[in-house]
C-alpha positions in Angstrom: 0.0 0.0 0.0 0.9 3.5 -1.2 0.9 6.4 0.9 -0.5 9.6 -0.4 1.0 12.7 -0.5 -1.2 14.0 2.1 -0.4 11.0 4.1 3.6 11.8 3.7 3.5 15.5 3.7 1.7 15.6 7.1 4.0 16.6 10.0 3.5 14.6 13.4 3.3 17.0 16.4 6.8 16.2 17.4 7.8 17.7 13.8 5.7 20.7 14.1 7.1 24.1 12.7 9.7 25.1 15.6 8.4 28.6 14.6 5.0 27.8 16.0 4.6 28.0 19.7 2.5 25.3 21.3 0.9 25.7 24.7 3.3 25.6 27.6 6.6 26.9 25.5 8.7 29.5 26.0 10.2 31.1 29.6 8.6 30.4 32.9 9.7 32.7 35.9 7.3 30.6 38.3 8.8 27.4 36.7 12.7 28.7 37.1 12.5 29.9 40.7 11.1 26.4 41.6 14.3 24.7 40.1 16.4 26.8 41.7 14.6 26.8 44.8 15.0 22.9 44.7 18.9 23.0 43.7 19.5 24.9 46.9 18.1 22.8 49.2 20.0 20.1 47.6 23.0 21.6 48.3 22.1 22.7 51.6 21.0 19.3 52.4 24.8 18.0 51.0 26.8 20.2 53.2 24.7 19.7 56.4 24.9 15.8 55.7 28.5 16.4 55.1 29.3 18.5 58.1 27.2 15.8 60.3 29.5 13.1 58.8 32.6 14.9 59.5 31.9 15.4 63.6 30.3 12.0 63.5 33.8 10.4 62.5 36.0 12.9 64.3 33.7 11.9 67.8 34.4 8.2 67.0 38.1 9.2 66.4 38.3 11.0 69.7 36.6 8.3 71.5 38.0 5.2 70.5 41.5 6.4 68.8 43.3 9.3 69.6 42.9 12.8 71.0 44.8 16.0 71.3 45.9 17.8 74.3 47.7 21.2 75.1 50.3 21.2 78.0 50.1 23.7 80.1 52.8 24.0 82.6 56.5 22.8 83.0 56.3 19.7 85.0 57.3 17.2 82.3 60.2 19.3 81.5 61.8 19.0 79.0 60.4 15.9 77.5 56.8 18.0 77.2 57.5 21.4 77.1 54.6 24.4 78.2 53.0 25.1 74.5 53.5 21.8 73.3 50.4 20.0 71.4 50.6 16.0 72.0 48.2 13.4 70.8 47.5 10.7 72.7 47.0 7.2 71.6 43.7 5.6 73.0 44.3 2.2 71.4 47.1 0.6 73.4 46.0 0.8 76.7 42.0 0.4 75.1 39.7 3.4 75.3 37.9 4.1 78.1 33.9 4.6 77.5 31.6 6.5 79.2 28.3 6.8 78.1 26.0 6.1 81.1 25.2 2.3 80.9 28.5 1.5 78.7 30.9 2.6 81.3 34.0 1.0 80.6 36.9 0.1 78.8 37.6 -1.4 75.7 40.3 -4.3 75.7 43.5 -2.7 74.7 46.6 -4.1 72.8 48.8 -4.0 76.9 48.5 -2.4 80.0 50.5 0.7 81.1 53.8 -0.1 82.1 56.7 2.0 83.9 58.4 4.3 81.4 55.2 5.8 79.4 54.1 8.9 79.4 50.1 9.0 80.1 47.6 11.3 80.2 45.0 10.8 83.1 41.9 12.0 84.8 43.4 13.8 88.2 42.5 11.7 90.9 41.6 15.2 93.3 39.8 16.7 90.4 38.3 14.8 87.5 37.8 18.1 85.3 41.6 18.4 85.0 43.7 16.0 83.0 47.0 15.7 84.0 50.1 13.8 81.8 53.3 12.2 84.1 55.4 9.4 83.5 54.5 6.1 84.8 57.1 5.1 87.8 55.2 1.6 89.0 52.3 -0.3 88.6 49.7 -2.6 90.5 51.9 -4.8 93.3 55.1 -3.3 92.7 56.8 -1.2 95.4 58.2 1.7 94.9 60.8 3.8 96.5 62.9 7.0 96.1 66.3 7.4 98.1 68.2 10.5 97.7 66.7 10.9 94.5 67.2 7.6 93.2 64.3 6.0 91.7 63.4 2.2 92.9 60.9 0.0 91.7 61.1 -3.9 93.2 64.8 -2.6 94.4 65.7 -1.9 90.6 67.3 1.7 90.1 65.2 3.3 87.0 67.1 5.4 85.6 65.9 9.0 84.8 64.7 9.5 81.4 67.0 11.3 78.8 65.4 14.9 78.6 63.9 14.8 82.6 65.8 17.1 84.7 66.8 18.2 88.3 66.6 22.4 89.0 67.3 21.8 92.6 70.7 20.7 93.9 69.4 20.5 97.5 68.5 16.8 98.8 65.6 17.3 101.3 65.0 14.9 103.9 61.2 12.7 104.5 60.8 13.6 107.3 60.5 17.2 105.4 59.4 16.6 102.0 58.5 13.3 99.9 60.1 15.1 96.7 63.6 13.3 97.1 63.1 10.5 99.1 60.0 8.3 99.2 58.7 4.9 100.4 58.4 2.3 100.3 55.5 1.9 99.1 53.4 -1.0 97.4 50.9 0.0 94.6 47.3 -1.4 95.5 46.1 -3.1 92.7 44.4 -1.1 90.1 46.7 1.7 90.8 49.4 3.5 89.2 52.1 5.7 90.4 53.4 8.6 88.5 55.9 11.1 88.9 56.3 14.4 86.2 60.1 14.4 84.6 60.8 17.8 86.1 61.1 16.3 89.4 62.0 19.3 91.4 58.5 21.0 90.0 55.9 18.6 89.5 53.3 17.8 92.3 52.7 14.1 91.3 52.4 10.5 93.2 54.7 11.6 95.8 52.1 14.8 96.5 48.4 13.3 95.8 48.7 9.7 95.6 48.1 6.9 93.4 45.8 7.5 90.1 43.5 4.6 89.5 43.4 2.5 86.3 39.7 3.9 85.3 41.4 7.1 85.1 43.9 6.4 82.7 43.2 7.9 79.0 46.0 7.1 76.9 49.9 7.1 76.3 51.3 10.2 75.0 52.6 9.5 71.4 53.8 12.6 69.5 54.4 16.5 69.6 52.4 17.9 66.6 53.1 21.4 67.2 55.3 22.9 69.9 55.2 27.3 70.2 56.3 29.6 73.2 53.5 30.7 74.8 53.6 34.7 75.4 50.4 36.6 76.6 51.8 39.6 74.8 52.8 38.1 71.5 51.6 40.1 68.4 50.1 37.7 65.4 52.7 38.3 63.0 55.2 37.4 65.3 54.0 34.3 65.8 55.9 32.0 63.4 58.8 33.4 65.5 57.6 31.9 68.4 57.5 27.8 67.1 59.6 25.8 68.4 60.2 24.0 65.0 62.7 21.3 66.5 60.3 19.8 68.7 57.4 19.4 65.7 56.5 15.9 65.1 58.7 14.6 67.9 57.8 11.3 69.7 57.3 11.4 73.2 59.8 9.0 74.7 
């Protein structure tokens, strides 16, 4: 069968004369400002989902991983300095969870052991987080003579950047700062002493610091500046203490 030439010569709607408007065609202000209105909320929607994301996995990070801390004073002179910036490892000694019914802590990879540096809960204050070295643990006894550190009648020797400011040796019966003990650690306590040993109020001052306390192990300085109320901005960059950047804490 043979089409006509009416037959071919008739255009379908979708082949209509671009130069003839149908109904609908041509700009819509209502129509754009609904688009647009719809494309903003999109990306509104992307960067609060994002943002959510991004504090959801730095919380989890915090919690379970590793945190940052400031130090603020001089008492772990001069293996942590005052304007140092550490963070802490919360994986080897397991983090420690405290969400109401979840109090706890996480198995970690060992327990602390003389020689690290940790960051703790202060026993007297639970506000105030304190970082010390570790000097004994549960059931070992501890004792300082003239000095001299002794942990189950071992000398331990001073750490390679701790440091004495006082030449005097005080007696007991005045002070515990130079001679000490002995003592036995109860179990689930700790003893720590800060590696500035003439200026730190530690162990010897406050006591034992119990294992619940315990956040993590100091692991490296990330950023290390002179602190100095009266510093001007641009002077600053002056102030960083570039040889301590990205130093482990040993």
């Amino acid at each position: 069968m043979v089409s006509s030439p009416d037959d071919r010569e008739t255009l379908s709607p979708a082949e209509s004369d671009p130069g003839d408007p149908l109904p609908g065609d041509g700009p819509d202000p209502d129509r754009d400002d609904h688009a647009a209105s719809i494309r903003s909320r999109s990306v509104l929607r992307e960067t609060v989902e994002l943002v959510v994301f991004a504090v959801v996995i730095a919380l989890i990070l915090r919690t379970f991983m590793i945190q940052a801390f400031r130090i603020p004073s001089g008492s772990m002179e001069d293996t942590l300095l005052s304007g140092d910036f550490i963070l802490v490892d919360k994986v080897t000694f397991g983090p420690r969870i405290d969400f109401g019914p979840l109090d706890g802590r996480l198995p970690g990879l060992r327990k602390p052991r003389t020689g690290d540096v940790v960051v703790f809960r202060y026993p007297l204050d639970l506000t105030k987080d304190f970082v010390k070295r570790l000097i004994a643990g549960p059931g070992q006894t501890v004792e300082i003579v003239n000095r001299e550190i002794l942990v189950d009648g071992t000398l331990i020797p001073d750490p390679d950047r701790s440091k004495h400011i006082d030449s005097r040796i005080l007696p007991q019966a005045y002070s515990n700062r130079d001679n000490y003990g002995p003592v036995t650690v109860p179990e689930g306590q700790y003893f720590f002493m800060g590696d500035n040993r003439e200026n730190s109020r530690d162990s010897r001052d406050w006591g034992f610091v119990p294992e619940e306390n315990i956040k993590g192990k100091a692991l490296i300085v990330y950023l290390s500046w002179d602190p100095d109320p009266d510093i001007k901005w641009f002077d600053l960059i002056n102030k960083i203490r570039w040889e301590n950047l990205f130093r482990r804490v040993r």
